[in-house]
N, C-alpha and C positions, 0 to 999 in steps of 0.2 A: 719498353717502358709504357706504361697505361695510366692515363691522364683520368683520375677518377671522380664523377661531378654529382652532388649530391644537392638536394635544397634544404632550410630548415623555415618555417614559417608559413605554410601555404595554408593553414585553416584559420588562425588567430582573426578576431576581430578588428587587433589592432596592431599596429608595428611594421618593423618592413619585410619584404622577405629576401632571403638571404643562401644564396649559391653556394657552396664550398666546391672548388676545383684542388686536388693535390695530384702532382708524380709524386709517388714513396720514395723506392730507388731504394728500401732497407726494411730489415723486418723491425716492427715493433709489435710486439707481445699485449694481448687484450682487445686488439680492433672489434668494432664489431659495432652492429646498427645502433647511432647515439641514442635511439630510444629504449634499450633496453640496458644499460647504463646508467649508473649513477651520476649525479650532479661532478661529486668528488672527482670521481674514476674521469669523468668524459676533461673536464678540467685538469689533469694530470696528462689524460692524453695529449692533449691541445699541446700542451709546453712541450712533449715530446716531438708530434709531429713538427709540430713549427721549426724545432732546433735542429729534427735531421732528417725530413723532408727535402727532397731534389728541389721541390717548387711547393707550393701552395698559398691561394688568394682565395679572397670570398668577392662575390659580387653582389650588389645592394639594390635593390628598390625601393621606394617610399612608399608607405599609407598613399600619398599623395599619388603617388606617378600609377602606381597599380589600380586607384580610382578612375582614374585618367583613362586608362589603356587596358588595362582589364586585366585578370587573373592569367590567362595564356601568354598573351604577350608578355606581361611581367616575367614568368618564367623562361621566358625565350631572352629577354635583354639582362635579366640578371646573369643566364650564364655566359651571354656573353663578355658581358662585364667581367667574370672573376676570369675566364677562359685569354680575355686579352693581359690578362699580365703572370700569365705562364709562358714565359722563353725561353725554357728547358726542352732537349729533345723528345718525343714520345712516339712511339708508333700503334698505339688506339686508344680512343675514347669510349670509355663505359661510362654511361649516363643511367643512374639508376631510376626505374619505372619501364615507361612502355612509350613516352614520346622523346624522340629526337628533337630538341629544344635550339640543336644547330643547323636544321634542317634550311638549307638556302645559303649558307656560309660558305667559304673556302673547306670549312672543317667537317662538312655535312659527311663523306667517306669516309672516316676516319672513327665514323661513332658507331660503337652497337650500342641498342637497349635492352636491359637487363632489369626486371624487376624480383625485386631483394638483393641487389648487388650490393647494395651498403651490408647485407650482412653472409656477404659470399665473397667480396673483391676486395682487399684490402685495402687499395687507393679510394675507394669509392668509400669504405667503411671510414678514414680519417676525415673525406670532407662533407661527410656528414656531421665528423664530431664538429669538425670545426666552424662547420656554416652553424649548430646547435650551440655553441659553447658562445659563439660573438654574437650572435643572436640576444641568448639568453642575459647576457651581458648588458647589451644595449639595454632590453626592457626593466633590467634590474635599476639604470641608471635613471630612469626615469619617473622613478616613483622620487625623486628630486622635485622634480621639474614637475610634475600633476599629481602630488599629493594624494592618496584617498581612495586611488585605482587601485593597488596592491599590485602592478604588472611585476614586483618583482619576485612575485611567490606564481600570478598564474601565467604568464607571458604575453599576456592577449587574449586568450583562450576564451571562451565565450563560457563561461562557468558562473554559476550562482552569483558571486559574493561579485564580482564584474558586470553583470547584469544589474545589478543594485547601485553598484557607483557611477552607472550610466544611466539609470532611473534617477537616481539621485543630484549628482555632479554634472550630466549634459556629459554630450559627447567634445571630444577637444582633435585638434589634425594627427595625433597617429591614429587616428578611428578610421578603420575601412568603410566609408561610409557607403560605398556601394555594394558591399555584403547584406542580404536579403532583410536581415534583424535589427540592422540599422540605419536602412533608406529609411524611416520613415522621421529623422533625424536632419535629412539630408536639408539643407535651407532651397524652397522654391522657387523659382524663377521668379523676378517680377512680373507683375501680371501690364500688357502692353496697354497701352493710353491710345482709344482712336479718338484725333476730337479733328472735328467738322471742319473745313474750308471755312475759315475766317480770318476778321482783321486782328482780332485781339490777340492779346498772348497766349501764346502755347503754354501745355501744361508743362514741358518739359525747361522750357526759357524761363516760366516762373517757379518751377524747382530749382535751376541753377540762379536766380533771384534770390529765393528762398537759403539755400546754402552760402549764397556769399553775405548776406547780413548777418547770418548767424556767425560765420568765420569770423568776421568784422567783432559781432558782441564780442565772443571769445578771446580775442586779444584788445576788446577795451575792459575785460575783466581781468588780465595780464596773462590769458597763454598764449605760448608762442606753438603756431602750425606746425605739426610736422609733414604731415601730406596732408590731401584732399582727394577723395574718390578712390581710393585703397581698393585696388579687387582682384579677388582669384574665383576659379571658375565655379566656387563655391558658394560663394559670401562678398560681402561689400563694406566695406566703412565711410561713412561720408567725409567725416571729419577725424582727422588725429594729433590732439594737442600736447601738450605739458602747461604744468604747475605747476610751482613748489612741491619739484621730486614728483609730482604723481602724472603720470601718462592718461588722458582721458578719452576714450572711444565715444565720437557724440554722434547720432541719430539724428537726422533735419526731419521735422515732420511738418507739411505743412497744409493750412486748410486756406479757400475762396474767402469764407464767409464767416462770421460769428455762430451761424446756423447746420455750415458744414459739418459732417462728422472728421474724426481725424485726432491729431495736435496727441498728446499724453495719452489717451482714451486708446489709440493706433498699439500702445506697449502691452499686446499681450501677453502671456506667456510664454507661448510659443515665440512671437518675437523677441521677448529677451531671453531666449534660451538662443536664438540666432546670433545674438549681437555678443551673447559670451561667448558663443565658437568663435565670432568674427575677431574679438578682441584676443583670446586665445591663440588664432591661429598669427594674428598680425605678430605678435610676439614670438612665437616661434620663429618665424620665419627670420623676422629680427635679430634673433638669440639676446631678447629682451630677459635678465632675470633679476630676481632681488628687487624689483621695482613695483613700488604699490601704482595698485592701476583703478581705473571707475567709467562707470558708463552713464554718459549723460545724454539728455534728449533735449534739445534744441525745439521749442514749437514757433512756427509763423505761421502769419493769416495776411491776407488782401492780394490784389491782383498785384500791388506796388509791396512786395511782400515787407512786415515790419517782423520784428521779435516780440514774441506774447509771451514767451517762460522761457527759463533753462534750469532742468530739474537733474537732479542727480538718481538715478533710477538704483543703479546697485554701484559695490565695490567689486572685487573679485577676489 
């Protein structure tokens, strides 16, 4: 029996990518590499395979995690992901292409690679369909959920009319943002504060100053906190509140002096193009939906920080 492992998602801009492991154990009629297949046909196949397949699983990566960890390694933990919930007997692994993706495993013996085995090996050919077919799936489901992308016509694919709604729309967390087209997306590191050997306050004591008056305004205006300091290795949120049904992602910005630069002037474009992935991605992560949302910026000034504005920058 041969354990056959295929991937489907490895050039998209956006989404995750996605292993097919199947044993057959049976002949089914029309295998054959999911990209030269019909939407229809691969989708027909799928029910088939799944119903009388010996085994078959897919295993997942995220946008996120394949940012993280990078495009190799992603391929190496997706398959092992779908590869651990095959407990069917097999005696070889075809992995289609030219790297050993379980190279260091228990399973590393057990694998040859073969490139075009999705359209030579019939175990290899089903989980291609099938890592293609859940794949395609997911990003169809997602034109829900971000609106305006169209992932459910190109998948991710970095094509014209997607280049546009990223021009357009900003990027949002299924975006590969460490793909070469779309670092430049990527939100920057803050830039570090050296300040001098003194007595006075730090800049960073009178940021956390700054942030907790502004907390305070925001629930003497009646929202209730949901966190504070929101962060992933991407993005940051300072404040996360509600109102009346609306969820508000606020900004603290704060300046010394009446003279300093800063406060509202700080919202460029660039930075609320930041604060929409930030607020996007906090939602996701959430499985926040159906909820009207807005992004507010909080300004303070003085060493003793007070609240000077709280302005509503965008909705979303």
């Amino acid at each position: 029996m041969i354990l056959g492992i295929d991937e489907a998602g490895r050039g998209p801009w956006a989404g995750p990518l996605v292993v097919g492991a199947v044993v057959l154990g049976c002949e089914i009629e029309g295998l054959d590499d999911s990209k030269k297949l019909t939407k229809r046909r691969r989708e027909v196949l799928e029910i088939e395979i799944l119903a009388n397949a010996q085994a078959a699983a897919t295993g997942w990566v995220s946008a996120e995690e394949l940012d993280h960890i990078g495009m190799s390694e992603a391929l190496r933990l997706a398959t092992r992901r779908a590869v651990e919930q095959i407990h069917v007997p097999y005696h070889e692994i075809i992995i289609d292409g030219t790297v050993n993706f379980l190279r260091g495993t228990t399973k590393e013996a057990y694998v040859t690679v073969l490139s075009k085995a999705d359209a030579l090996i019939p175990s290899v050919s089903a989980a291609s369909i099938i890592a293609k077919v859940a794949r395609d799936r997911y990003m169809a489901e997602l034109d829900a959920t971000y609106p305006g992308y169209g992932f459910g016509r190109h998948a991710g694919y970095g094509v014209a009319a997607h280049r546009l709604a990223i021009e357009t729309l900003g990027v949002m967390p299924e975006h590969r943002l460490s793909f070469a087209p779309l670092q430049k997306y990527r939100p920057t590191a803050p830039e570090t504060v050296v300040t001098p050997v003194s007595h006075a306050p730090t800049t960073r004591r009178i940021g956390d100053a700054g942030e907790d008056v502004a907390a305070a305004e925001l629930k003497k205006r009646g929202h209730t906190i949901i966190t504070r300091n929101w962060k992933t290795k991407y993005c940051e949120i300072d404040i996360v509140s509600s109102y009346k049904n609306t969820v508000y992602f606020t900004e603290v910005k704060h300046r010394r002096n009446d003279t300093a630069g800063g406060g509202i002037a700080a919202i460029t474009p660039k930075k609320l193009r930041q604060m929409k992935f930030a607020a996007t991605m906090y939602m996701h992560n959430n499985r926040l939906t159906d909820t009207d949302v807005a992004l507010l910026v909080v300004t303070t000034k003085g060493e003793n920080p007070v609240v000077e504005s709280v302005v509503e920058v965008s909705d979303m």
